[in-house]
N, C-alpha and C positions, 0 to 999 in steps of 0.2 A: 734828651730834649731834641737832638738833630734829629735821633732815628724817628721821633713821634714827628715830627715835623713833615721829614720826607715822606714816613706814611701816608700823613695827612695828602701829602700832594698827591702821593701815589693814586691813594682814594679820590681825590677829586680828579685828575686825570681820567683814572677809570670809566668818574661817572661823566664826565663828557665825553669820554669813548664812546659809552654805550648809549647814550642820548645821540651821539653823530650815526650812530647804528642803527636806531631807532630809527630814527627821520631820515637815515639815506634808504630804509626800505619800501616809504613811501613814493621816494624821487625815480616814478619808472620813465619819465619823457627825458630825463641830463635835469630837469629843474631844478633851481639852487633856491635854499630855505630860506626863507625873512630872515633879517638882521636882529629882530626881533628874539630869536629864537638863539642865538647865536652867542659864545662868553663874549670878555674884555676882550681878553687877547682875539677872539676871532676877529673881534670890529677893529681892533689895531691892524690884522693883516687886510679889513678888508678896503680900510683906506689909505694903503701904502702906494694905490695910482696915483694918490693925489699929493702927496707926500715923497711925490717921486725927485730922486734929484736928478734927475735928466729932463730939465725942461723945457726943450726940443721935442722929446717926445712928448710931457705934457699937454704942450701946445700942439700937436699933432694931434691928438686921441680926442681932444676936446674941441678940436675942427669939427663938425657936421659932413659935410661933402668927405674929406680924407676919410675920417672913420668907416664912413660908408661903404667907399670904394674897397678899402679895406678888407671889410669883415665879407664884401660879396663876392672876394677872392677865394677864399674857402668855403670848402666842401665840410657836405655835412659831421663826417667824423669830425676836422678839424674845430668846426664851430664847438660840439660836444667839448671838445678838450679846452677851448680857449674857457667856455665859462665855469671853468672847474680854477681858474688861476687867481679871480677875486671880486667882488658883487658889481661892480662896476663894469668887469669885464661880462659877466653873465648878462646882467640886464639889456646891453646891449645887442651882443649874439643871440639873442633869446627872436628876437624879430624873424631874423634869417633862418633860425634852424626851426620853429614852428611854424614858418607860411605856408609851409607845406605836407600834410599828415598822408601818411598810409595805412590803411588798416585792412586785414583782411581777418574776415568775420570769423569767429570760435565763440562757444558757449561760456566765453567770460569775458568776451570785449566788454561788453556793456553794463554785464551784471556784477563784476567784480567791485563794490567799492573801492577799495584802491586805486582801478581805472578811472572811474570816475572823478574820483579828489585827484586824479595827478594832471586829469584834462578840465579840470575846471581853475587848475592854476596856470595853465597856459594854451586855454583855448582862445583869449582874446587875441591871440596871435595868428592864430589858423586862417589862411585867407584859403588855400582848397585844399578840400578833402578827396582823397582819393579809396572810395569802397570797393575791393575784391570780395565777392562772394563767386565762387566757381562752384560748376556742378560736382559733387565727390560722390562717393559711394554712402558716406555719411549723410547727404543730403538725400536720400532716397527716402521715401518713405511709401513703406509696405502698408499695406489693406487693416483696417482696425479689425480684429476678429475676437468674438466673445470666445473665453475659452470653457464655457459650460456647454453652448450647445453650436460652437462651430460656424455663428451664422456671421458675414460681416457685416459691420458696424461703420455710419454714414455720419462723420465732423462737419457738424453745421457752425464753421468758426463765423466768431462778432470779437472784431478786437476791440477792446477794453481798455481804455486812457482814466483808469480811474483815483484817487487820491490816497495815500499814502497808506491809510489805516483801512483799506480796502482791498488793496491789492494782493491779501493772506488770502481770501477769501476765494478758493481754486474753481467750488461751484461757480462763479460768477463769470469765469473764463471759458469756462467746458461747456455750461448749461446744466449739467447735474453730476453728481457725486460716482454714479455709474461711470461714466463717460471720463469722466476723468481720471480715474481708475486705471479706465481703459487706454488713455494718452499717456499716462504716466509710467504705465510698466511696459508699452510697447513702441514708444516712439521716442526716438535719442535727446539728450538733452538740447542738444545745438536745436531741436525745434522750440523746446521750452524758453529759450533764447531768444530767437527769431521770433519766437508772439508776445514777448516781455517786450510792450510798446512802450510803457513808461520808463524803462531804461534807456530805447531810444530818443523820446522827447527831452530827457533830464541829460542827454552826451549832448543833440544840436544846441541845446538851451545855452551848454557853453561855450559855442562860438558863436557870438554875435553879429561876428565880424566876417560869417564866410562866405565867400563870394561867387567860387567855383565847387562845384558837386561834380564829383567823377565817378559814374556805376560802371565794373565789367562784373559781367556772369559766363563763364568762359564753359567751356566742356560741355553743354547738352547732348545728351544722342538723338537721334532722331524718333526712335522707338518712344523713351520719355517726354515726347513733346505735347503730349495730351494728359501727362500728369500733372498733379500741384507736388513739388517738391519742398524742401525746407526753403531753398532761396524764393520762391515766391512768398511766405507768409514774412521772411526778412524782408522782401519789397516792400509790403504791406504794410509794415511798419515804419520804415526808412521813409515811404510817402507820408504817414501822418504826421512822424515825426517833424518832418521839414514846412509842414501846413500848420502845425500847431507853435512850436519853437519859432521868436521873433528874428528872422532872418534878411532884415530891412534890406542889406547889402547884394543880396542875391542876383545874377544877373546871368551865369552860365552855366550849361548841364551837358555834359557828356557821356554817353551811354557806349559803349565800346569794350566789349560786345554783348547784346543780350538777344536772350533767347525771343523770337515771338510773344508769345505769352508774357511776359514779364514787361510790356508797354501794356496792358492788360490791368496788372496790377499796380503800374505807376501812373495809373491816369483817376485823375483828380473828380471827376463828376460820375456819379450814381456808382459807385466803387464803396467796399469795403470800411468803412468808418471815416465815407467823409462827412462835410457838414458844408450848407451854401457859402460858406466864408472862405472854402478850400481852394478853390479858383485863382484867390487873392495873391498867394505866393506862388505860383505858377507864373500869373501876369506878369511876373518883372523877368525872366528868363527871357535876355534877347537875342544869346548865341544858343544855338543849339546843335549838336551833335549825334548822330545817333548811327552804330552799323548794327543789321539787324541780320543774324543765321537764316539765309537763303530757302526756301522750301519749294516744293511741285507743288503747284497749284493745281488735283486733281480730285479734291475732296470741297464737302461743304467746309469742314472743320480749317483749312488751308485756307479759302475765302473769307471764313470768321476771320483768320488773322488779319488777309489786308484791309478787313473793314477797321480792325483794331487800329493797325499803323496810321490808316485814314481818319481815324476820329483821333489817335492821339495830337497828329501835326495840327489838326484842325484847333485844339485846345491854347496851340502855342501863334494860331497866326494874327492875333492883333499885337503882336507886340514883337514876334523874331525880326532881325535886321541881319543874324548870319545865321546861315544853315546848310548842315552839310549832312548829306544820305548816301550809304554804303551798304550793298548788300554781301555777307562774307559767304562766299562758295558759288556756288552758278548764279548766273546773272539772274536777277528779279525785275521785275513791275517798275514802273516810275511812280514811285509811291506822291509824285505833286501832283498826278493827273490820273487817280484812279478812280476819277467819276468819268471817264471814258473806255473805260475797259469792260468789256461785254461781260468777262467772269463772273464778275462780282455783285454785277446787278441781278434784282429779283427774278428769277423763272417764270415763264406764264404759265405754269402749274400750283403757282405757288398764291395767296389769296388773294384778291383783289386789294385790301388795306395794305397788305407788305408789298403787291407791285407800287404801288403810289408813293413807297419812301423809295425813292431814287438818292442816290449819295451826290451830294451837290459837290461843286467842284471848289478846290482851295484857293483862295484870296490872300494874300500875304502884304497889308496898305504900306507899311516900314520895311521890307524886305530890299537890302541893298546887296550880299552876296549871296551865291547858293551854288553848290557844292554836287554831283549826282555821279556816283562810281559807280562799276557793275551792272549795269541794269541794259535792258532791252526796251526798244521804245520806237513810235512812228513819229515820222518829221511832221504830222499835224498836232501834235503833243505839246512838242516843243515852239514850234512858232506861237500855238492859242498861250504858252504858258508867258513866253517872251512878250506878248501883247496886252496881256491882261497885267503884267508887271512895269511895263515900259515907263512908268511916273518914276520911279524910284529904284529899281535893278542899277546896277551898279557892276557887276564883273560874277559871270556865269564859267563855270569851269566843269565839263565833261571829261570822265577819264573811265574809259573802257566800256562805250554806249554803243549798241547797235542798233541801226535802225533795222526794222522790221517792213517797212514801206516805207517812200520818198525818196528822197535826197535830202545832203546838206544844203543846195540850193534854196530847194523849198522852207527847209528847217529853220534858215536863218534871216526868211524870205521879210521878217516885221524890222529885220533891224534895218535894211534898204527904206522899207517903209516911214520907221521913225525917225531916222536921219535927214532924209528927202535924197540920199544919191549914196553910192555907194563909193565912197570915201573909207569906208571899214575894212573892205576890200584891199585895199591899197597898204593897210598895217596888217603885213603878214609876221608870223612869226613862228617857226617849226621847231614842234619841242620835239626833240628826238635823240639817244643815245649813237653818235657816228664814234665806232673805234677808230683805231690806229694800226693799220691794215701797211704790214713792211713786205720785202720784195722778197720770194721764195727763195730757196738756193740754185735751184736751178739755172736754167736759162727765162728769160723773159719775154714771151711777144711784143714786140714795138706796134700798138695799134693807133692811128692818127684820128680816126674817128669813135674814138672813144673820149673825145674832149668836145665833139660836137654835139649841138641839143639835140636830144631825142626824142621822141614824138611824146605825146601827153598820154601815162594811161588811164585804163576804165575806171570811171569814177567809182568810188568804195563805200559801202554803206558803215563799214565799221570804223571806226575811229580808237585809238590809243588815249588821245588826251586831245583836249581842245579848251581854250581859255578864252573868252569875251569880254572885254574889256568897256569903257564908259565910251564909245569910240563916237557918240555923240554928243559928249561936252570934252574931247580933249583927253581922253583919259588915258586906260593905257592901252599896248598893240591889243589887236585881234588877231587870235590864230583859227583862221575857216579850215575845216578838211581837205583830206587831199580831193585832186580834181575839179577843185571851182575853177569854173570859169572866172581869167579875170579881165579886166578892164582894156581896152586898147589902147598899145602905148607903154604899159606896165610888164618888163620883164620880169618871169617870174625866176626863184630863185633857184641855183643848181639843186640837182638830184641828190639825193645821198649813196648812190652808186655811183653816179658823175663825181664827186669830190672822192671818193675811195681811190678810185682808179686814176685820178689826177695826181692824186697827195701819193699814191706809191709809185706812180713814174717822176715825179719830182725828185722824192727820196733815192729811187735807184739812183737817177742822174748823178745827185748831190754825192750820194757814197760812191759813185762810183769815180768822181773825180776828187776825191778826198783821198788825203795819208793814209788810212786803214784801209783793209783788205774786205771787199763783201764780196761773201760767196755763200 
């Protein structure tokens, strides 16, 4: 009777074993199963927080603010471990370690049910999503070629959001039975992935709650830059996705880094399976982000691009309030003001109806900071930009801009304007890297005029970094370029060569009437 006994338990041990095995193949995010799902004994251990005889820490765990502080002291492994201890303890970690997803695209992120069920139990947690799609060798895609008679074959894709008992249906995706023949034995599946939209609308669908979107498409060659790869038709997706899935929260985009092309297929109007309602989730985007791989502009094809980057910002400017622009490799265009760039505009070769679309110039009515790296530009650019923004700008930050013609004088000539005196002037502030420059072994020159000012040099048209601040409500300093003239009255600040050589004859001094030996 004992041994039938023990059996019995044996077996039933077993079979909660293999039911804990079952449902932990599911759990691929750390998520922990309903209580529901769960024996006696599990729900005994899983309310022994409450049941705790320490209750100091009771009262601790069951503070709000402590908890908190708490749990946003660890790191993501540790969260992982904390909610494997008991449902109380999960539920709570569950916040902190889904706010923030990473995925980087394969031909079963989306398609695999199991991903799907493991992110629809803790997608309401996701506040950003961070999407990697990088250029690979896998994402190439070769020439469709019939193999009867050699000729190649032209993919006229129409993505397809269609409904459940439809989506078998492969003609419907290709256009015809041939054709898809032809995509199915010649093109990898990560593309069959990438154009499976309904897998993407059915992953946003279950975060309702996310608020930040992070795209990088890393690795382009330059050669590839006139192909469609598998990461664009993923683009292609990923936009309908985010236009179709109720994403009320949405409010920031970061693109970092994408190819040209790929603003192309993230842009919401006369695009690839949008529809007039598509604009709508766009509008709420009010930070935006974006660095975009550098190109010569010596082609028609390299001007289509900045017409591209031009109509995308144009899509986000009733609504951006931050925005920041990065060009990654040689410096670029200033993509706020490329309705003044002669490139880009129509040829007088070219017809009479295409001269007369001239690119109008960007308006940004909410725009309070904005952001511009890398790039090359003329100080008439910059002033027209600063003036047509002067309601609402709020702090302008240059980092690695050269002019091409002017001055900073002239560049910065609206902010004199809009203040009524140059008060801005006067809040200087020099961002700059000064080492810590010690005295050689040698002997040292003693030079006395090397602590007096030195004459002012040639003004620079290039600049490192420059920050502008609200310096007409109080805000914060302005940093002008080197060489401005400043105000009379107004000493300007020492050199960074002038404190070098100050700060290392101090230090000689000091070591040398010090207890230790410098030599």
């Amino acid at each position: 009777m004992g041994f039938a006994s023990d059996d019995n338990s044996s077996r039933s041990s077993g079979s909660v074993s293999s039911r804990s095995t079952k449902s932990s193949k599911r759990l691929l995010f750390g998520e922990i199963e309903s209580v529901t799902s769960l024996s006696s004994g599990s729900v005994a251990s899983v309310c022994n927080i409450v049941l705790s005889g320490s209750s100091a820490f009771t009262r601790f765990w069951l503070s709000d603010n402590c908890r908190d502080s708490l749990v946003s002291c660890f790191d993501k492994s540790d969260l992982a471990n904390l909610r494997l201890v008991c449902h109380d303890f999960g539920v709570r970690a569950a916040a902190p370690l889904f706010e923030e997803v990473k995925v980087t695209f394969k031909s079963s992120t989306f398609t695999k049910p199991a991903h799907i069920a493991a992110l629809e139990r803790v997608g309401h947690h996701v506040r950003t999503l961070s999407f990697n799609l990088p250029h690979t060798g896998e994402t190439f895609l070769p020439p469709l070629v019939d193999p009867s008679t050699g000729e190649e074959k032209v993919l006229t894709y129409v993505p397809q959001v269609l409904p459940t008992e439809q989506t078998k249906k492969k003609e419907l995706k290709y256009g015809s039975w041939e054709m898809t023949d032809l995509v199915v034995k010649q093109y990898p599946p990560l593309f069959h992935a990438a154009t499976n939209v309904n897998s993407f609308v059915r992953a946003f669908s279950a975060m309702p709650f996310l608020k930040h979107v992070k795209i990088s498409c890393p690795g382009q060659q330059a050669a590839e830059r006139d192909r469609r790869s598998v990461v664009d038709y993923a683009l292609m997706s990923l936009r309908i996705a985010i236009e179709r899935a109720q994403l009320r929260s949405l409010d920031s985009l970061t693109l970092a880094p994408i190819h040209p092309a790929g603003l192309f297929y993230l842009k919401s109007t006369h695009n690839y399976g949008s529809t007039p309602g598509s604009g709508r989730r766009w509008a709420q985007i009010q930070k935006l982000m974006v660095q975009v791989d550098s190109f010569k502009v010596d082609s028609k094809a390299s001007r289509d691009h900045l017409k591209v980057v031009h109509t995308y910002l144009r899509s986000f400017s009733a609504s951006l309030t931050h925005c920041a622009f990065r060009w990654n490799g040689r410096r670029g265009l200033d993509p706020f003001t490329l309705d003044t760039e002669s490139c880009i505009q129509p040829e007088a070769t070219e017809h009479p109806l295409i001269r007369s679309r001239r690119i109008a110039p960007l308006r940004f009515p909410k725009l309070q900071n904005m952001e511009l790296e890398n790039a090359v530009m003329d100080a008439s650019q910059i002033s027209g930009f600063l003036t047509r923004h002067r309601r609402t700008i709020a702090d302008v930050i240059f980092e690695n801009v050269h002019l091409r013609s002017g001055s900073w004088d002239d560049a910065l000539a609206p902010l004199t304007q809009i203040s009524g005196n140059e008060e801005w002037k006067r809040k200087q502030e020099e961002v700059m890297d000064v080492p810590i420059v010690f005295s050689p072994a040698g002997p040292v020159p003693t030079k006395v005029d090397c602590l007096l000012p030195q004459p002012q040099q040639p003004q620079q048209s290039h600049r490192s970094r420059m920050s502008l601040g609200r310096f007409f409500a109080g805000g914060k300093a302005v940093t002008p370029p080197k060489g401005m003239t400043l105000p009379k009255g107004v000493t300007p600040p020492p050199k960074p060569k002038e404190q070098t050589k100050a700060s290392a004859e101090h230090m000689r001094k000091l070591l040398k009437t010090s207890v230790f030996s410098w030599r």
